[in-house]
C-alpha positions, 0 to 999 in steps of 0.5 A, spaced: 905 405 888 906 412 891 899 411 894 900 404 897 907 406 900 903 414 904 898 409 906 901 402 908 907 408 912 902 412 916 899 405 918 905 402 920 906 410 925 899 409 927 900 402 930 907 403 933 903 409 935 897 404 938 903 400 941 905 405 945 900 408 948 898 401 951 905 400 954 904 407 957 897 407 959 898 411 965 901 416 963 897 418 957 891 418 962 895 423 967 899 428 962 892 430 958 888 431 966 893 435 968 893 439 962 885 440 964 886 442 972 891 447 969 888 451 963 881 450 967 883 455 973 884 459 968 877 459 965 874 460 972 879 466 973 881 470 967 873 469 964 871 476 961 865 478 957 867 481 950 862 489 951 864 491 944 857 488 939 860 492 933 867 489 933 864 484 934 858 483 929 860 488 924 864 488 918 872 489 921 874 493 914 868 496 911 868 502 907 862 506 912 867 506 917 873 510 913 865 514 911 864 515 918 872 518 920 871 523 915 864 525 917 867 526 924 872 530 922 868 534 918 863 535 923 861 532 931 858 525 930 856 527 937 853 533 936 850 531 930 847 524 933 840 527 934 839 528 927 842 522 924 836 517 925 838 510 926 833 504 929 838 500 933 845 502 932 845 510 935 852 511 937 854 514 945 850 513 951 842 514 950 835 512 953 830 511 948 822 509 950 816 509 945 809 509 948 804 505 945 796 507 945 791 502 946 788 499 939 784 504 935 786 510 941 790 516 939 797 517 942 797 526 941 790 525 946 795 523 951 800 528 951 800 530 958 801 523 960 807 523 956 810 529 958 809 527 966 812 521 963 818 526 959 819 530 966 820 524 971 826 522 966 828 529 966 827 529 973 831 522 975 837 522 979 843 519 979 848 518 985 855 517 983 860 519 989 855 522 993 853 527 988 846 526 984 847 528 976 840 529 972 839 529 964 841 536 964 847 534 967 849 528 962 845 531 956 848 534 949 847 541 949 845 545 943 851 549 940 847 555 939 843 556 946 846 550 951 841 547 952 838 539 952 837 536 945 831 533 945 826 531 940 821 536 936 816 532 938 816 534 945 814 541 942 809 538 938 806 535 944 806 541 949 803 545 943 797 540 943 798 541 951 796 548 951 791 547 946 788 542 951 788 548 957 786 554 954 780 549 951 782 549 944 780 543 941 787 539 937 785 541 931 787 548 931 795 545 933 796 543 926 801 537 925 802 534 919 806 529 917 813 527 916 815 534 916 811 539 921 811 546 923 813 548 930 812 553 934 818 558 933 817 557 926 822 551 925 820 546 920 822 539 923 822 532 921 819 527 925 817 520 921 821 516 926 817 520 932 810 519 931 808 512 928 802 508 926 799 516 923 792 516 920 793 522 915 786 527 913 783 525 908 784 530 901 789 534 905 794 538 902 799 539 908 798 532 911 795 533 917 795 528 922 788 525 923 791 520 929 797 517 931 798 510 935 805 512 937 810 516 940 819 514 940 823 519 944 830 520 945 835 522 950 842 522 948 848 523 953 854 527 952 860 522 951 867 525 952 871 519 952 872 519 960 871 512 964 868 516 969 862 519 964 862 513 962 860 510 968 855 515 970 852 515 963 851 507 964 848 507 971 843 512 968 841 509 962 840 503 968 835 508 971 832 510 965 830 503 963 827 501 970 824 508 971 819 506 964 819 499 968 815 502 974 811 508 969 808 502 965 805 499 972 803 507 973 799 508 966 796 501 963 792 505 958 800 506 955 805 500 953 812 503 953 817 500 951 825 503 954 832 500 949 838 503 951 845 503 948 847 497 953 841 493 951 844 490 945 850 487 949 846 485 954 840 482 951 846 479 946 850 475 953 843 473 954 843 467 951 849 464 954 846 465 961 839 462 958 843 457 955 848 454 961 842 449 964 840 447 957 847 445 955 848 441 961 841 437 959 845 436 952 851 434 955 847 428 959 843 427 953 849 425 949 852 421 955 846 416 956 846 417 948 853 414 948 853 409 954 847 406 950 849 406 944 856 403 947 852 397 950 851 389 948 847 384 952 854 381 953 857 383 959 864 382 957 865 386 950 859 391 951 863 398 953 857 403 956 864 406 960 868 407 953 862 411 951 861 414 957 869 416 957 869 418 950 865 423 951 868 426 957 874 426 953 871 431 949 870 435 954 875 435 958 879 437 951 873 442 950 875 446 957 883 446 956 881 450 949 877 454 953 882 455 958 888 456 953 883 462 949 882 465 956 889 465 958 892 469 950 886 475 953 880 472 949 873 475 951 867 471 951 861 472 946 855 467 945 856 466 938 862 461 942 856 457 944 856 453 937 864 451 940 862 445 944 856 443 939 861 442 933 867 439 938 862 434 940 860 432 933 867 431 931 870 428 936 865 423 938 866 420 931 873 419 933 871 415 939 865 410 935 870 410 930 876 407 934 870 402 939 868 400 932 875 399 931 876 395 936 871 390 936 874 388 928 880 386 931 882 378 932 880 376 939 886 371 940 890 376 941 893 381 946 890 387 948 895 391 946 895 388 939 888 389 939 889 397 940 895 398 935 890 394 930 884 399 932 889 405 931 891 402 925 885 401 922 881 407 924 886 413 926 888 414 918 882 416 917 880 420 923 888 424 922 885 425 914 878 429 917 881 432 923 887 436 918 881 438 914 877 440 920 884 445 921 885 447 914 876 450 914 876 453 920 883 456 919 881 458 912 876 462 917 881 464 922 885 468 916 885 475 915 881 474 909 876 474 915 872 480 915 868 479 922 871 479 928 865 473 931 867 468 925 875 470 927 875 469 934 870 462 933 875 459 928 880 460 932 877 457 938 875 451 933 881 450 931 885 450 938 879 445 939 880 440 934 888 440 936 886 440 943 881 433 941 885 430 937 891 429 942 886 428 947 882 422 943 889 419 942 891 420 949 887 420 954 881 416 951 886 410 948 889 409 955 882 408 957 881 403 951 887 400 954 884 398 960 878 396 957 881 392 954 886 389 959 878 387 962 876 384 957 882 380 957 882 377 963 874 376 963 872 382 968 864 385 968 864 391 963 860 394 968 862 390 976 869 389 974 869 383 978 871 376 974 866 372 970 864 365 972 864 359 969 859 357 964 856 351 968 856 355 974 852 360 971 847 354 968 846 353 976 844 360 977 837 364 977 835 367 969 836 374 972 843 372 974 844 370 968 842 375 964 847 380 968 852 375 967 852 373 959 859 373 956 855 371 949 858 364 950 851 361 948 852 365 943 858 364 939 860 357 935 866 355 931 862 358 925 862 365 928 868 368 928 866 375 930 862 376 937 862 383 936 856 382 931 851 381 936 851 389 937 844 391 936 846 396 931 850 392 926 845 386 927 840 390 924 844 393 919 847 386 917 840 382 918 835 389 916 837 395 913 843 392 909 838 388 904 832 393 905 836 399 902 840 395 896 833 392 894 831 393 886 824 395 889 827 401 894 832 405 888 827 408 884 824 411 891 831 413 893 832 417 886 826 420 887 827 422 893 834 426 892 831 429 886 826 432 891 831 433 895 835 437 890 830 441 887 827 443 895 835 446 896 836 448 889 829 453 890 832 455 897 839 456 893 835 462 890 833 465 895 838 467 900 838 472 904 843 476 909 842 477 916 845 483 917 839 485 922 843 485 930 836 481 933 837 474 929 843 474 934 839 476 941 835 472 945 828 471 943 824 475 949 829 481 951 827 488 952 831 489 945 828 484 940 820 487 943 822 494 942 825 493 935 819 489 933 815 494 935 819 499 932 819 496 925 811 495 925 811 503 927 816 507 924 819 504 918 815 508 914 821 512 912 829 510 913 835 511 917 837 518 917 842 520 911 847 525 912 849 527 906 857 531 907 859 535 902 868 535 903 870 541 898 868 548 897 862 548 892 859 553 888 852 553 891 850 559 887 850 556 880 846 554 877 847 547 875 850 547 883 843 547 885 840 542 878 846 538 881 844 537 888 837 537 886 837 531 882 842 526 888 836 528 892 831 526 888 826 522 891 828 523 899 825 527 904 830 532 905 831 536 911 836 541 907 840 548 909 840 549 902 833 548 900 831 552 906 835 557 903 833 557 896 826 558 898 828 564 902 831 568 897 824 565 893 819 568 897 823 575 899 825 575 891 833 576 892 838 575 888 843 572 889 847 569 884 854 570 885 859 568 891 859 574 895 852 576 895 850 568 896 854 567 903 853 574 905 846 573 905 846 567 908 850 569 914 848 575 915 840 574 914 838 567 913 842 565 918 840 570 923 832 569 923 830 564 930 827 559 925 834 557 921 839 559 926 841 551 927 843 550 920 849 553 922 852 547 925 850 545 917 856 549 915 863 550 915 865 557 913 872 559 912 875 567 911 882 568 906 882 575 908 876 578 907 872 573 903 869 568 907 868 560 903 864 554 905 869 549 905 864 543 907 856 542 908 851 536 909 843 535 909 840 530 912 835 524 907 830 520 908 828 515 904 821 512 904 820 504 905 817 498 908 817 495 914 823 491 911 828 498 913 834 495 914 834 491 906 832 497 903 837 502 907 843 497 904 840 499 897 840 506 898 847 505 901 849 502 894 845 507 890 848 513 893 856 511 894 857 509 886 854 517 884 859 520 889 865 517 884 861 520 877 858 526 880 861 534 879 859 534 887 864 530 891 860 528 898 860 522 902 853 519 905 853 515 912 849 514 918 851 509 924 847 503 921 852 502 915 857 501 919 853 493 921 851 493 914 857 495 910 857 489 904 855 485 910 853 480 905 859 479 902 863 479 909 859 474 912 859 469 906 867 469 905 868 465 910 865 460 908 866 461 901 874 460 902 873 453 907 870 450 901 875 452 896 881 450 902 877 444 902 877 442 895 883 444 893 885 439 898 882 434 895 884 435 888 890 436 890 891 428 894 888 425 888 894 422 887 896 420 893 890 417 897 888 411 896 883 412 890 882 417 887 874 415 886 874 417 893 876 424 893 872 424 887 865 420 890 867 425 897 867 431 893 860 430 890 857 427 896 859 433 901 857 439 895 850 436 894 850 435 902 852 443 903 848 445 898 842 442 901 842 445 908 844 451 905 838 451 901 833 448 906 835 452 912 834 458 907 827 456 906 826 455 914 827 462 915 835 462 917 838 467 914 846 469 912 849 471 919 854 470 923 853 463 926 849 460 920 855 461 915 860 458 922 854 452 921 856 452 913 862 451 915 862 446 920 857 442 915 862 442 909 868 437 915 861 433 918 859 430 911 867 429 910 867 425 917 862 421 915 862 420 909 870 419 907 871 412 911 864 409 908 866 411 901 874 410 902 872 403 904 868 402 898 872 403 892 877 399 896 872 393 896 874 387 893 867 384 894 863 382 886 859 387 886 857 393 887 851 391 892 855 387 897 860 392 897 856 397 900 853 392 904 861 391 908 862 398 907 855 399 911 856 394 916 864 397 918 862 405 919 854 404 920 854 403 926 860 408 928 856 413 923 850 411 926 852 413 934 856 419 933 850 423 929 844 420 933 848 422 939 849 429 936 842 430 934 839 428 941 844 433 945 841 438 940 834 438 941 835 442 949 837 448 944 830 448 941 828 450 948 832 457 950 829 462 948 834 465 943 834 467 936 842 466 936 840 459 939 834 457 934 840 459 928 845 453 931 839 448 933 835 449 925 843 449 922 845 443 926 839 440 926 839 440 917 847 438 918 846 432 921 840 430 918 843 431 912 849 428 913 845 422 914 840 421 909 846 421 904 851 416 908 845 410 909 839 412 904 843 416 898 850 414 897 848 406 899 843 407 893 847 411 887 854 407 889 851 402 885 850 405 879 856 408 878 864 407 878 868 404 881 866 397 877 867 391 881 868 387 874 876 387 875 875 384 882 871 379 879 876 377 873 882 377 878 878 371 883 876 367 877 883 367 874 886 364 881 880 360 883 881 357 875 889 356 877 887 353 883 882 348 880 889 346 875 894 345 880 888 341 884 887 336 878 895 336 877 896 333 884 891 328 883 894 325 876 900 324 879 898 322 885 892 316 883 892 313 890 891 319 893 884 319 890 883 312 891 885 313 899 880 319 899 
């Protein structure tokens, strides 16, 4: 009772709702236009790029970020970025170029071209104020002598230099690999600065035999000023059009220059490649909308109500944008998906309210027609509209752990408000009018007066064919011209009795199994997508360089820093078991074991405090080979007895070329020890920063939208109009997200960002077409099954069919942009809507004859009063003998 009362009041407001938007049609079309001139100035005057990738990509409260804090506070991040190796995530202003040999070519006979190539980059200049600043103006400088920080391997290859000049042959300068000895006598790692190594055979040192790359890195000094960091930028902009021109200098090299601004550029690529494609989209589903709208009858075809539907969408879209901008919104392009997901919502509700209209009674006036189409349609469109808000607030909350998935969630949200007003408002004005022509029988197209019929069978055939109002086509056995629309003929004449045919339901059974073992097996295999390439444009200079860096200096992980907090007895024993063990397995580049094996090789003990830290400030310390371990100590005096209160070590682990997973690993294995260790430490390197628990950061979003939506629908049981359709709803939208979760696993789409954005947008898609078609099922009261599906098909197909054909057409442009971010949104959408589709007019129409609700009831309850009828007939008849004679 309860259900019939909520359903028959919000009927009864949406009607007053549809009577008053046609008595006041100018004033509905004029408010919403108005809202769009004013929001959109702000759009063009106040647009800003968000700059900051971490913030918005990263997890917003993630561990690693405590981790860095604290490392910093220990010892300089910016001083110590040269040793801590990170692939694409290397903190403050940097240059950074590989140089490429020729197949089968060795890199290290090249060395003096790559040191011209090393002193035109010292040599560059860059002007700022009328003063010229060069690499040793901008670079970080080494504690112990100030002097530039560069790379290890640009000794090695003066080494190999002066080898060449005095006529050596490079065997005599031995390098070995990944830790080589230079020429002061230091020990340095270089695994991430030579690449595609060939080692000889049978060495015991790891002699290099060749090499097919080289990686050099400039870092820059970053103090935090705007005006340094304006000089970093401009340099890091010459850097990358100096290697631009000595790539046409040297054609016997490849280079390939990143610098810290070409993330973020070749991130805000996308939306610049993306503006043409978006404006193709957008004419593709206008001429999509304006056909699908269209019927040969001139008078009830609406091509205009699609083509306005549409606009209505965006117009709406464009005061969302407007409203973000004026709360100071940045934009970043994973807000591309925003007018994609605006128009697939919002144009189900402009096919939903046409294919409303065309269901009420002719005869009456144009503004019953529209309170009936409200009354009809926007109840359900109210229900998906509220469920939309709830999913997508659910990912605006703080629960959110990154900031892209917050910042697109609540643009979505203002979206849908902003849609459902719009639709409403401006599109039922437009509605309103519409129908005002009808009415009076103007041209849908010409809007000039139809003529009569025999005034027409006077006229040429062309004439005519313009001209058609459907009079020939309308008997009094048809009540319902709208039934001539293309789409709802073939559904009523074709598929209807195609689907639901005994032969086709074990082919459909066999093809959801297929389709549910297909997502069940991609369910197994998901993947996270913390790689920062799935979100660039396809063919940056970013993307080729990680490409390249990945095939040829992914032999070893991002360098570890391993800090030890509290003072430690080094000395002990056990101390030095200890740290033994936690470095098990890495490539170490260690003060501690640098100093085990000097106190081994001059056979000195040093097994109490004051010997151990004595020997090692007095002695070890002091030799050239060893004086940079001093910024890997921190040593604190109490009177006259030093301490060592902190120290790191840096790890390298070996992996494949699958770096960034394994680095995750080792994330997860080292953190854990630090809890149960006697050794209190913490390790960091920037690259955990963007992978911190990624996984789960990523997920939650969607995982909370879900449960928001089903919490929802089980809590509505009882106050929906049938309880069957919540339950038949939440089955069909599971198996719908499942499958495009699973499908999209298996084509290579992994758990980013804008997939998770599309997983939760496909949850409220299923929900939008799903729920009218199944709602108007287990209301049926038809006598079986079969042909309740068949009314259900015939009421909502056409409208399904129209909003995901549209939606579908408008995606094929993004297949063209050359975007990684862009291929996510189309592989995602593309499965989303297809998915949805299978299921509304293959799997639901099939599955919905087997199971509940039964239709048994209905049947009993027609007979009952068919035979109540037959008795009160035969009644009148005995009492009324002559009437029979009469007949």
């Amino acid at each position: 009772m309860l259900r019939q009362v909520i359903h028959r009041g919000l009927q009864s407001f949406f009607y007053k709702l549809g009577l008053f938007v046609s008595r006041h049609p100018v004033f509905f079309l004029t408010v919403p236009a108005v809202l769009t001139i004013i929001f959109g100035f702000s759009l063009l005057n106040r647009f800003q790029p968000d700059t900051d990738l971490e913030s918005l990509v990263a997890p917003s409260h993630s561990l690693a970020k405590i981790e860095r804090s604290l490392a910093s506070s220990l010892f300089s991040l910016d001083q110590s970025k040269s040793q801590l190796y990170s692939d694409l995530h290397t903190p403050g202003r940097y240059g950074r170029v590989i140089l490429l040999s020729k197949p089968g070519g060795n890199i290290l006979h090249q060395a003096d071209v790559i040191l011209q190539i090393h002193r035109a980059v010292l040599e560059m200049k860059v002007n700022y104020k009328g003063y010229n600043y060069t690499f040793s103006h901008l670079c970080v400088l080494r504690n112990q002598d100030k002097k530039c920080v560069l790379d290890d391997i640009i000794s090695v290859l003066e080494d190999l230099r002066q080898a060449a000049l005095s006529n050596k042959t490079t065997a005599r300068v031995q390098v070995s690999y990944p830790n080589t000895k230079l020429k002061d006598g230091r020990r340095s790692f270089i695994g991430h600065q030579l690449g595609g190594v060939m080692e000889v055979p049978n060495s015991k040192d790891q002699r290099v035999k060749s090499a097919r790359a080289i990686q050099i890195t400039y870092y820059l000094q970053t103090y935090g000023s705007v005006t340094q960091d304006l000089i970093g930028e401009k340099w890091e902009s010459e850097f990358c059009k100096l290697m631009h021109k000595m790539q046409l200098d040297h054609q016997d090299l490849q280079l390939y220059s990143l610098a810290s601004f070409s993330l973020w550029k070749d991130f805000h690529q996308t939306s610049l490649l993306a503006r043409g494609k978006i404006l193709v989209s957008l004419m593709l589903i206008l001429v999509t909308a304006t056909l699908s709208s269209s019927m040969k009858d001139c008078l009830r075809s609406k091509p205009f109500l699609g083509l306005l539907g549409v606009l209505t969408i965006c117009i709406s879209s464009v005061t969302a944008a407007g409203i973000f901008f004026i709360t100071d919104g940045k934009y970043n392009s994973t807000l591309l998906g925003i007018p994609f997901f605006a128009m697939g919502h919002g144009t189900k509700g402009v096919f939903e309210l046409l294919s409303g209209w065309r269901r009420t009674r002719e005869n009456l006036p144009f503004k019953d027609r529209v309170a009936d189409a409200y009354s009809d349609v926007m109840v359900s469109y109210t229900m998906t509209s509220s469920l939309y808000f709830i999913a997508f607030g659910m990912g605006a909350s703080p629960f959110t752990n990154i900031e892209a998935v917050k910042v697109f969630c609540q643009n979505m949200c203002v979206s849908i408000l902003l849609n459902y007003f719009y639709i409403f408002s401006f599109f039922g004005s437009c509605l309103v009018f519409a129908g005002q022509l009808e009415q009076n029988r103007y041209h849908s197209i010409f809007c000039c007066k139809i003529p009569s019929a025999e005034y027409l069978d006077r006229k040429p055939v062309w004439f005519q064919t313009m001209m058609n109002d459907g009079h020939q086509h309308t008997s009094h056995h048809e009540t319902n011209p709208y039934q001539h629309h293309f789409i709802q003929h073939f559904l009523r004449e074709h598929y209807n009795e195609w689907i639901t045919n005994i032969y086709v339901k074990p082919f459909v059974v066999i093809l959801y199994l297929i389709y549910a073992s297909f997502s069940f097996m991609g369910c197994l295999q998901i993947n996270d997508g913390a790689n920062i390439i799935n979100l660039l444009a396809s063919e940056s200079p970013s993307v080729s360089y990680a490409l390249i860096q990945q095939k040829y200096f992914s032999n070893y992980s991002p360098v570890i820093g391993f800090y030890i907090y509290e003072p430690l007895e080094y000395w002990n024993g056990t101390v030095q078991e200890d740290l033994k063990t936690l470095s098990q397995g890495f490539n170490t580049v260690s003060w501690i074991e640098q100093y085990y094996q000097y106190l081994r090789v001059g056979n000195i003990s040093a097994t109490n405090k004051s010997d151990f830290i004595s020997i090692l400030q007095s002695s070890f310390l002091k030799k050239p080979e060893f004086q940079h371990f001093k910024n890997d100590i921190i040593f604190s005096k109490a009177g006259d007895e030093n301490n060592i209160i902190a120290s790191r070590l840096y790890l390298v682990a070996r992996t494949s070329e699958n770096t960034q997973r394994e680095a995750v690993e080792l994330l997860e294995k080292l953190r854990p020890l630090s809890l149960i260790q006697s050794i209190k430490f913490i390790v960091f390197n920037p690259t955990f920063v963007f992978m911190d628990h990624y996984g789960l950061s990523v997920t939650m979003p969607v995982l909370i939208s879900g449960f928001g939506i089903l919490l929802v629908l089980i809590l509505t049981f009882f106050l929906v109009i049938h309880p069957l359709g919540n339950f038949w709803l939440i089955l069909s939208v599971t198996s719908i997200e499942l499958g495009v979760l699973g499908l999209m696993t298996l084509w290579n789409v992994d758990m980013d960002c804008i997939s998770i954005l599309c997983l939760i947008y496909t949850l409220n898609f299923a929900i939008d077409h799903c729920a009218p078609l199944l709602y108007t099922f287990v209301l049926a009261t038809e006598h079986t099954r079969t042909q309740c599906i068949k009314n259900s098909l015939q009421e909502h197909g056409t409208a399904i069919l129209q909003n995901v054909s549209s939606f579908l057409i408008g995606l094929v442009p993004l297949l063209f942009v050359p975007s990684n971010l862009t291929f996510t949104l189309f592989k995602c959408l593309l499965l989303a809507g297809s998915c949805t589709l299978l299921h509304c007019f293959v799997i639901l129409p099939v599955f919905l004859t087997f199971f509940p609700p039964s239709k048994k009831h209905h049947k009993k309850k027609k007979r009952a009063k068919r035979k109540e009828r037959e008795e009160i007939e035969c009644i009148e008849i005995q009492e009324n003998p002559d009437h029979v004679t009469a007949v």
